[in-house]
C-alpha positions as CSV (number, residue, x, y, z in Angstrom):
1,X,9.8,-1.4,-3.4
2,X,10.5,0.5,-0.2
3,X,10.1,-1.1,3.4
4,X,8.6,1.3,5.4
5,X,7.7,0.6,9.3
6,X,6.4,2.7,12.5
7,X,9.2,5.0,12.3
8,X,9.5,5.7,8.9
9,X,5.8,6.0,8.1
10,X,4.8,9.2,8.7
11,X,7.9,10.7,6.5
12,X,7.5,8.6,3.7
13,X,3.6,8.7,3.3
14,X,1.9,10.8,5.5
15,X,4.9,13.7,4.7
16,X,5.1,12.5,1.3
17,X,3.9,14.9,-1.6
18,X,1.6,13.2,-4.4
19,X,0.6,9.9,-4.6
20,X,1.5,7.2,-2.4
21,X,0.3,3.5,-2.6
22,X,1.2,1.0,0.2
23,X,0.7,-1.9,0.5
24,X,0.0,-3.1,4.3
25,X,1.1,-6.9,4.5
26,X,1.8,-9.3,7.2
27,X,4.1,-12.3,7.5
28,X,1.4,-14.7,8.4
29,X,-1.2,-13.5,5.1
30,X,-0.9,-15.8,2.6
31,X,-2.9,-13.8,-0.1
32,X,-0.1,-10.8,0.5
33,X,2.7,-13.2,-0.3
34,X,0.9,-14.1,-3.2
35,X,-0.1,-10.4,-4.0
36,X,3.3,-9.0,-3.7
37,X,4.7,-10.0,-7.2
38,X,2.0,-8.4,-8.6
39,X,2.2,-5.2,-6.8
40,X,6.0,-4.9,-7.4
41,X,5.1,-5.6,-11.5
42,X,2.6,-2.7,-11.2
43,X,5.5,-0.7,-9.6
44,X,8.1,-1.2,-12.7
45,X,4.9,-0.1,-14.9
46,X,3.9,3.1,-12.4
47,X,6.5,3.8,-10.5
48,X,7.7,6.6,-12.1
49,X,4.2,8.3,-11.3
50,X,3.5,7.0,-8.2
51,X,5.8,6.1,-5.1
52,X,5.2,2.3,-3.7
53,X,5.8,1.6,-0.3
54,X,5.0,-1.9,1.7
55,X,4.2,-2.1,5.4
56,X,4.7,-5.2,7.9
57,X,1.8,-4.7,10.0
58,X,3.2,-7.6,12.3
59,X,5.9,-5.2,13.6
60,X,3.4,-2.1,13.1
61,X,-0.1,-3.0,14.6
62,X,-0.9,-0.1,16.1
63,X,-0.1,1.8,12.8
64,X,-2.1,-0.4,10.7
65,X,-5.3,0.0,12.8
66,X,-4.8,3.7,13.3
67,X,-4.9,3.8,9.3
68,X,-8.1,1.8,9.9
69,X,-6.4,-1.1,7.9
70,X,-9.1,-3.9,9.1
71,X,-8.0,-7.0,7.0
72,X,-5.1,-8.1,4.9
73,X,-4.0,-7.3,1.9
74,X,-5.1,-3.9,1.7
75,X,-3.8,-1.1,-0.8
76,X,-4.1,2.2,-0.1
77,X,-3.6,5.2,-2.2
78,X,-2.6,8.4,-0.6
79,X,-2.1,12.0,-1.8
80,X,-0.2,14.2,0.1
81,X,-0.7,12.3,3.2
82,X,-4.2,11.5,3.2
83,X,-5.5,8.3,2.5
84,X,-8.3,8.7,-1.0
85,X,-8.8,4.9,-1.9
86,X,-8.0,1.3,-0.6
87,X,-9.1,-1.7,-2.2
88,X,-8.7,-4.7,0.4
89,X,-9.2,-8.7,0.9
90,X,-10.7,-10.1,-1.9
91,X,-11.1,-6.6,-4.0
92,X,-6.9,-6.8,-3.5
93,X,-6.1,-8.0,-7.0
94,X,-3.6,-6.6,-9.8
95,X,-6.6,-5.7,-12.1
96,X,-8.6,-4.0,-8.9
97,X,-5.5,-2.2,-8.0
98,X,-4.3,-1.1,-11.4
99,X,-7.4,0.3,-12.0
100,X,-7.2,2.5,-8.7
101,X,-4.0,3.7,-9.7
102,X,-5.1,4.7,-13.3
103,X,-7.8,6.8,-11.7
104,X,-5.2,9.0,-10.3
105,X,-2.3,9.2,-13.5
């Protein structure tokens, strides 16, 4: 899955054509630790159709709240740059999240 942070953000989601989903983590969110094996399963299954990204919000805070991310883990779907869909806290599962990104194969 591709780190993305503050400077690469914008060219690798917000510049990005299609679908995006990132997954906006932090070092200190246990339920994002436990969440990324999952996410990085659903991206061997989808990846081909969808680009996966993760962003540290530690290092990126004013990022995260300027793409209103208000709690951790939060995934968000984007399509050509525009965020469409987010499922967050305890919605952030694999099944809540696969199903988001079926929506949009």
């Amino acid at each position: 899955m591709l780190a993305v942070d503050k400077d690469t953000f914008e060219a690798e989601v917000l510049q990005a054509e299609g679908y995006v989903l990132v997954d906006f983590w932090s070092d200190g969110c246990e339920p994002c630790k436990a969440l990324m094996p999952d996410i990085e399963a659903l991206e061997e299954q989808y990846g081909s159709q969808i680009k996966f990204v993760k962003l540290n919000t530690t290092q990126a805070r004013r990022l995260a709240i300027k793409e209103k991310v208000l709690g951790l883990p939060t995934i968000s779907m984007y399509k050509d740059g525009s965020k469409i869909e987010e499922v967050t806290k305890e919605d952030a599962n694999k099944g809540n999240i696969e199903a988001m990104i079926k929506k949009y194969l």
